[in-house]
N, C-alpha and C positions, 0 to 999 in steps of 0.2 A: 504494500500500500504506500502510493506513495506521500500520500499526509504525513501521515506515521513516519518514513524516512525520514522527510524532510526535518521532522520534530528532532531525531536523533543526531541528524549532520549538526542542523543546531545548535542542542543540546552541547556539543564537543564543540565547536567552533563559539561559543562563548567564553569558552575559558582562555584565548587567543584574544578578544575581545574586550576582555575585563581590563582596564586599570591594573598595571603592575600594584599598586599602592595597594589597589584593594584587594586583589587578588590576597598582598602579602599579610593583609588586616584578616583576611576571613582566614587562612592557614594561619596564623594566632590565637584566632576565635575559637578555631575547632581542633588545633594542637596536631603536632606531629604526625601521628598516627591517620587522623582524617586528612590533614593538605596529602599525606602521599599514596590514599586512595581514595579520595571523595571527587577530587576534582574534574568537573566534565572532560577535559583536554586535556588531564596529564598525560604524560606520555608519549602524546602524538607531536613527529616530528614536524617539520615546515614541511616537508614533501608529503606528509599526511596531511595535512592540510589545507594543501594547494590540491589533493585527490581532493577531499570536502568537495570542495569550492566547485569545483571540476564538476564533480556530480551535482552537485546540487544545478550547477549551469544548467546542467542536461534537463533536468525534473521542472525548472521553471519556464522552460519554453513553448510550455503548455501555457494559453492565457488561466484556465483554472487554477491549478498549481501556482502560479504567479501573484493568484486572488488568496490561494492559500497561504502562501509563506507568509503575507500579511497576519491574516489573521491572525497567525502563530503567535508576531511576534517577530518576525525575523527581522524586521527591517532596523530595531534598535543592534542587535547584532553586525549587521552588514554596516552600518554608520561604522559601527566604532573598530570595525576592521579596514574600515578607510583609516586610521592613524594606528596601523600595523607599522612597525617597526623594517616590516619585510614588504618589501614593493611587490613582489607576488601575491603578497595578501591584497592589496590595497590596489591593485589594479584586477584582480580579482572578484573583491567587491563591487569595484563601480560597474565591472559588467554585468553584475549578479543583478544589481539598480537598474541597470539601461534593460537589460533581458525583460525582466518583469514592468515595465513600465511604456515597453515602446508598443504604441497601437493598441494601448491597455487604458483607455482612460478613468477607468477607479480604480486601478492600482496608481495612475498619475496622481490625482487627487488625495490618494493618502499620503502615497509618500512625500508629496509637497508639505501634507499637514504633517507628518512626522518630523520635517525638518533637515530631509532629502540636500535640498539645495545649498545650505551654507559648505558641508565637509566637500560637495561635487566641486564647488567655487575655491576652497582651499586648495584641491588637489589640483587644481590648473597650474597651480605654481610647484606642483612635484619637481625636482630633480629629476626624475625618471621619466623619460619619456614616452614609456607606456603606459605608464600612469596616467600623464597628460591625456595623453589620448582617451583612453578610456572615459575618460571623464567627461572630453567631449561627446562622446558615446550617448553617456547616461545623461547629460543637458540637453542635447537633440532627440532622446527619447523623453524629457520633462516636457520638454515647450513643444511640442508637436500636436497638434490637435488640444490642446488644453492653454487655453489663452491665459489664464492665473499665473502657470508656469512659465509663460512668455513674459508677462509684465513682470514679475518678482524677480527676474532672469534680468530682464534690462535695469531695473532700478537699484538693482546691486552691481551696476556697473558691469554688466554683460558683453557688452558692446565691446569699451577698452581692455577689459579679457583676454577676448578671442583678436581683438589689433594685436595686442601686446605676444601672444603667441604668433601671431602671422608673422608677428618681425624676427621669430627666430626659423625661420626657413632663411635668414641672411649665415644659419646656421650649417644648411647643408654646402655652402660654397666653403665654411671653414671648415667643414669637413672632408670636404674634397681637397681643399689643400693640403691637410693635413694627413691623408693617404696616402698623396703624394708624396707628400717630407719624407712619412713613413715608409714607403717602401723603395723611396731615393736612399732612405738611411740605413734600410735593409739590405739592400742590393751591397752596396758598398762596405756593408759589414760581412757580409758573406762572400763577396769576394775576397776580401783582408782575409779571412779565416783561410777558405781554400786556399789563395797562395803560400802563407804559410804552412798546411797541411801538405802540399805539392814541394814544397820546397825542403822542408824538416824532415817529410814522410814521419811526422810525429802521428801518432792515432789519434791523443788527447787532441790536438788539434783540429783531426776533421769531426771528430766527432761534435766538438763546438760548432763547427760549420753546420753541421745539421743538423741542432737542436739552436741555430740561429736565426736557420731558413723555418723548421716549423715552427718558430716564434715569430717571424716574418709572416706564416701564411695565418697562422692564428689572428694577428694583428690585422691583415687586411679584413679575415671574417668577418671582425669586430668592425671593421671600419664603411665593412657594407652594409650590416645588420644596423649599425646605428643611425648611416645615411636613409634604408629606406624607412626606419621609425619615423625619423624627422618628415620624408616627404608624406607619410603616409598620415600624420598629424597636420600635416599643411591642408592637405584634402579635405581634411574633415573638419577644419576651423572655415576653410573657403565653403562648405555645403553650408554648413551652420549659419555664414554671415549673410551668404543666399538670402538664406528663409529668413533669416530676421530683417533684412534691407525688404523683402517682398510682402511679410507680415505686416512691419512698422514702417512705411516710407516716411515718418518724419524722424527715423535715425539715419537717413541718406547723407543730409547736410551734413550732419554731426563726423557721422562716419568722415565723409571730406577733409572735414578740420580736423579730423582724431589724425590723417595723415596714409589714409590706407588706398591712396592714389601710387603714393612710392609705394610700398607692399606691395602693388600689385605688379605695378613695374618691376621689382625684382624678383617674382613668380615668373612673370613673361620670359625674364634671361636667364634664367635658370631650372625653369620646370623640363621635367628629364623625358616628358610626354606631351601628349596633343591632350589626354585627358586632364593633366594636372591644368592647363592653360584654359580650358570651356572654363573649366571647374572658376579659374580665375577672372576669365572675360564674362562670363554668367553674373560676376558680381559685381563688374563695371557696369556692364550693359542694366543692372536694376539704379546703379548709380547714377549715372546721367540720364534715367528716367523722369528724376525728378528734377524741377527749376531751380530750387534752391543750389543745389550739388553740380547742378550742368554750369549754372555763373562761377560756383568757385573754382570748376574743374578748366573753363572756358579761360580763366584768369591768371591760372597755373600751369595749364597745357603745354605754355612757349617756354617754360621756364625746365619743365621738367621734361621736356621733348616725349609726350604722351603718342602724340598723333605721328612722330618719322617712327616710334616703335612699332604702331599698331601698322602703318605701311608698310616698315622691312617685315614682320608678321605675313603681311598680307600675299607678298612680292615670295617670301620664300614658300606661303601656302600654292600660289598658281603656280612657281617652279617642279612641286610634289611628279612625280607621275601620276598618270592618270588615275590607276588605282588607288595611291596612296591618299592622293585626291579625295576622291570617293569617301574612301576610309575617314578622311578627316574633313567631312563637307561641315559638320557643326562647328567646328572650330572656325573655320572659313567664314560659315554665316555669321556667326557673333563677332567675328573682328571687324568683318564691315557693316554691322551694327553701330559698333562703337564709331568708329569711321565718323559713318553718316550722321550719327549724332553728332561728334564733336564740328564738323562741319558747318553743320546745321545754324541758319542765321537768327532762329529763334529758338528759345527755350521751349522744351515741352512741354504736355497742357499736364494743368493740377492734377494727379491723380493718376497720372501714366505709368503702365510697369515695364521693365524689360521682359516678362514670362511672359511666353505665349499661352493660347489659350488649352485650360485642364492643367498648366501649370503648378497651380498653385496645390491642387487636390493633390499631383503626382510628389509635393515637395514635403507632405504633411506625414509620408508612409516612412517610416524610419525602416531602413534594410541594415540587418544586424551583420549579414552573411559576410561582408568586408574587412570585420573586427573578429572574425573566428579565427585569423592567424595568430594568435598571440599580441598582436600589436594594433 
């Protein structure tokens, strides 16, 4: 049964949950003998834990089960495994949040009322960049279809959040360099070792070489796992900024002056795909929708060479072949969107969106399936 499970996962992932403090108050309370077997979760290691979580994922993807864990009780649980100690827990949690809430509207509404949103709004400033991400997860499963969760979301500073994140995709270019450093400073360490090794015919020596090189290919691992975390948090702060510029056109302005004209610009020169760039020109194209954002962007444009980007964009899309073409005709469409707008000798009328039409209904369905890689 899966109620009953659920109870038990629980049950053991509360004791993860607790307050060390209190934890260490109540094993006082109840003496020796009871902290070392009373306790839901002794025992269980963090890889027991992260199984938890794991399953429990599975069980709430059921919108019922989702209704259940509320009931339980789970959701003061899942909070306070958002300030796990262990980023697996706590990126864990948030998707355990986003699972049960996305497409869920009274599970949105409790867990608003539970108090959901503040630890979600903490963990945007995780260190951890799966973390991060998750968390957008679970705020684009809040404010989706539930307008309470959309207002609360903006007036806590919602908005400057998710800029403030878009400005670390300036993150994935220093990653890239940093790749490079690293595997310029690999290459040349491994070659130092081998000639030595070729030259000595010492063993110790090659064998350095080769516990240099598979520290070299470890290091690149690392350096491509953390680039695609970052881009894949780029993604999904640009979806989110979408829906909220198409919900609330009068954060278009604001957005403007918050400065998310450069952000997008450096998305353009850096996005590693034609998706990550819709993903970006989708948020232009609701920006210069509006009048307010079209004067300030119309006033900024020459300064910040908006319009020669979005033509070399344009110039290298009709270079494509024909296929590739094809392949990327929305791409194409929205940058001569923007184009046209920014051309444009009048402002658009009050009320204008860049979504076309059913837009708005397609942007309100939160698709989980992108966030089942771990990241």
């Amino acid at each position: 049964d899966f109620a009953d499970r659920m109870k038990e996962i629980k049950h053991a992932l509360s004791d993860e949950a607790q307050p060390a403090s209190e934890r260490q108050q109540q094993q006082q309370q109840e003496g020796a003998q009871a902290a070392g077997g009373s306790a839901a979760g002794a025992g269980l290691g963090l890889s027991d834990k992260e199984a938890l979580c794991d399953e429990l994922l599975d069980i709430v993807q059921s919108v019922d089960c989702a209704r259940d864990l509320h009931k339980i009780g789970g959701l003061p649980t899942l909070l306070s495994l958002m300030s796990s100690p262990h980023p697996s827990l706590r990126w864990r949690a948030a998707e355990i949040t986003a699972t049960c809430m996305a497409n869920n509207p009274p599970v949105q509404r409790w867990f608003m009322e539970g108090g959901a949103l503040p630890p979600l709004l903490g963990l945007l400033a995780d260190l951890n960049v799966v973390v991060r991400t998750k968390a957008v997860l679970a705020l684009s499963a809040l404010v989706r279809h539930y307008g309470p969760g959309l207002e609360a979301f903006r007036l806590a500073g919602g908005l400057t959040k998710l800029l403030a994140l878009l400005g670390c995709s300036g993150v994935d270019a220093a990653v890239e360099a940093a790749e490079a450093a690293s595997a310029d400073a690999g290459s040349a360490g491994g070659q130092q070792l081998g000639t030595a090794a070729a030259t000595s015919g010492d063993s110790q020596a090659g064998g350095a070489a080769v516990a240099a090189a598979e520290d070299e290919e470890a290091a690149d691992e690392r350096w491509v796992q953390q680039r695609s975390q970052h881009r894949r948090l780029t993604r999904k702060v640009l979806a989110l900024l979408h829906y909220m510029l198409l919900k609330h056109p009068a954060d278009r302005l604001a957005a403007a002056e918050y400065g998310i004209v450069s952000q997008l610009q450096s998305v353009f020169t850096n996005a590693p795909d034609s998706d990550m760039r819709q993903a970006a020109l989708s948020v232009l194209v609701e920006l210069l929708a509006d009048p307010g954002a079209w004067q300030w962007v119309q006033q900024h444009a020459g300064q910040q060479g908006l319009e020669q980007q979005l033509l070399q964009l344009q110039r290298q899309h009709a270079e494509l072949a024909a296929e590739d073409r094809e392949a990327e005709a929305e791409e194409g469409q929205l940058v001569g969107q923007c184009i046209a707008a920014l051309q444009a000798s009048q402002p658009p009328a009050v009320g204008s969106s860049g979504a076309g039409d059913g837009a708005a209904g397609m942007e309100d369905h939160v698709d989980l399936d992108p966030y089942r890689d771990g990241g």
